[in-house]
C-alpha positions as CSV (number, residue, x, y, z in Angstrom):
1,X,0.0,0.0,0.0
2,X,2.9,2.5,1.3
3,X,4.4,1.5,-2.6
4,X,1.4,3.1,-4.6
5,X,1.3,6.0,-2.7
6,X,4.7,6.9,-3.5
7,X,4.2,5.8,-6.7
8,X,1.0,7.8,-7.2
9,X,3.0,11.0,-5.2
10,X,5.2,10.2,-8.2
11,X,3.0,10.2,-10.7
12,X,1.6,13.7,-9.5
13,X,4.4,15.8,-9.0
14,X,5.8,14.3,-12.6
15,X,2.0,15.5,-14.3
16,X,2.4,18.8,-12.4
17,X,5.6,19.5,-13.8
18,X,4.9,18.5,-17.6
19,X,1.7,21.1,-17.4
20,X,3.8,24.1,-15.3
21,X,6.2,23.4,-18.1
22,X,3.9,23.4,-20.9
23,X,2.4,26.7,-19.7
24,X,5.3,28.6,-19.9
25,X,6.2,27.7,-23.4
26,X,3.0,28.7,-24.3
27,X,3.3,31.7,-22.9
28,X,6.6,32.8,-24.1
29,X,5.2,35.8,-26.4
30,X,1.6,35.9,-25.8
31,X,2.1,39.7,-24.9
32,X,4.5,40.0,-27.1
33,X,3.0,42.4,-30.0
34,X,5.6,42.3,-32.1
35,X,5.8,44.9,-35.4
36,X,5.0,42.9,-38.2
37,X,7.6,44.9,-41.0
38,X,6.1,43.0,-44.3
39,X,2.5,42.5,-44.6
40,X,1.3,40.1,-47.4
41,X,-2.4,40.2,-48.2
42,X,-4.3,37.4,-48.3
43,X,-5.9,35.8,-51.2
44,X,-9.9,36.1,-51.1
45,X,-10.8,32.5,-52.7
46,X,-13.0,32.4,-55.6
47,X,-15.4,30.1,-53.6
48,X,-15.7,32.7,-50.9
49,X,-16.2,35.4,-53.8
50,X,-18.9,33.2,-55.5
51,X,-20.8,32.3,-52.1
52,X,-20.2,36.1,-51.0
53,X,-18.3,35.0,-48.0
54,X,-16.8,37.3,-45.6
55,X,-15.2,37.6,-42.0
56,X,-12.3,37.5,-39.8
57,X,-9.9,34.8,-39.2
58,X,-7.8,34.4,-36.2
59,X,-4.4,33.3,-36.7
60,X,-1.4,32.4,-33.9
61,X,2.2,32.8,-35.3
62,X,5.3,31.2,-34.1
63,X,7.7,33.7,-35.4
64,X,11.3,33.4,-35.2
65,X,13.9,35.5,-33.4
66,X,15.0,36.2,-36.8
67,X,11.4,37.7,-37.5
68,X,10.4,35.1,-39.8
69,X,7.1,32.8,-39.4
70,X,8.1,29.3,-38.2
71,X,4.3,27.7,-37.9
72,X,0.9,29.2,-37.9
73,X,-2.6,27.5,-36.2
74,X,-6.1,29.0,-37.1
75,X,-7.6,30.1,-33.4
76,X,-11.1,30.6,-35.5
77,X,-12.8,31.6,-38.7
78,X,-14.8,30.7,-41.8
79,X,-13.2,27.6,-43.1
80,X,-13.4,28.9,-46.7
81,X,-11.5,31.8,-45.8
82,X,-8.7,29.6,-43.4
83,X,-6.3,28.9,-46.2
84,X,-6.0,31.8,-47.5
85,X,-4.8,33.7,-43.9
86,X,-3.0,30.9,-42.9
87,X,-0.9,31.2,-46.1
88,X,-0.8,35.2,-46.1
89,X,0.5,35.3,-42.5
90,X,2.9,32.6,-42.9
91,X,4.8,35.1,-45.6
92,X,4.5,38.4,-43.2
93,X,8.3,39.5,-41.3
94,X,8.2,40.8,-38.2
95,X,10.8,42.9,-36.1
96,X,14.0,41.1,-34.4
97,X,13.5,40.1,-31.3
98,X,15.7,38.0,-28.6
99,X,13.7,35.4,-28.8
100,X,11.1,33.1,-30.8
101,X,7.5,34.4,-29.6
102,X,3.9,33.9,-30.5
103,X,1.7,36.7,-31.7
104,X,-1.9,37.0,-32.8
105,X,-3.2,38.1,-35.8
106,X,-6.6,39.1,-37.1
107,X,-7.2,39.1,-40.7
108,X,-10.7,40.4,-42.4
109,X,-12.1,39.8,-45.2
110,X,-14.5,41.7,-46.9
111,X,-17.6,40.5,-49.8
112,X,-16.3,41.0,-53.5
């Protein structure tokens, strides 16, 4: 019995650690707000022109200390419209920075 609760203790402290650990790598830039110094516009695809489609889409960049984009993940939009920001923002430069961060970006598009 004295076994599994160390074991389980164990377990615990090893689960804590993994998620304190997790959280501070994704927060390494939240609040970042870096300058973005090249903005490429995104495509608006034909489908959304043809349907009229239009919105915002929510986009989270990994962006290198360099100030290139290393990954992006859609946070939200209209699916016809994803593509097309998640390619646009993965072209944009931002400013230098010390180290790699994560920044935010909202991009609209508007009915053709």
């Amino acid at each position: 019995m004295r076994a599994r609760v160390v074991l389980l203790t164990v377990a615990l402290i090893a689960v804590s650690a993994s998620l304190m650990n997790a959280q501070n790598a994704g927060n390494s830039g939240v609040d970042s707000d870096r300058k973005v110094t090249a903005r490429i516009a995104p495509v608006y695809p034909e489908l959304a022109k043809k349907m009229h489609i239009h919105g915002a889409v929510k986009v989270e960049a990994t962006v290198r200390p360099n100030g290139t984009v290393k990954s992006t993940r859609v946070l939200g939009g209209n699916p016809v419209l994803i593509e097309a920001a998640q390619d646009a923002v993965s072209k944009w430069k931002f400013e230098p920075a010390q180290a790699e961060t994560t920044e935010v970006v909202q991009l609209a598009f508007e009915a053709q």
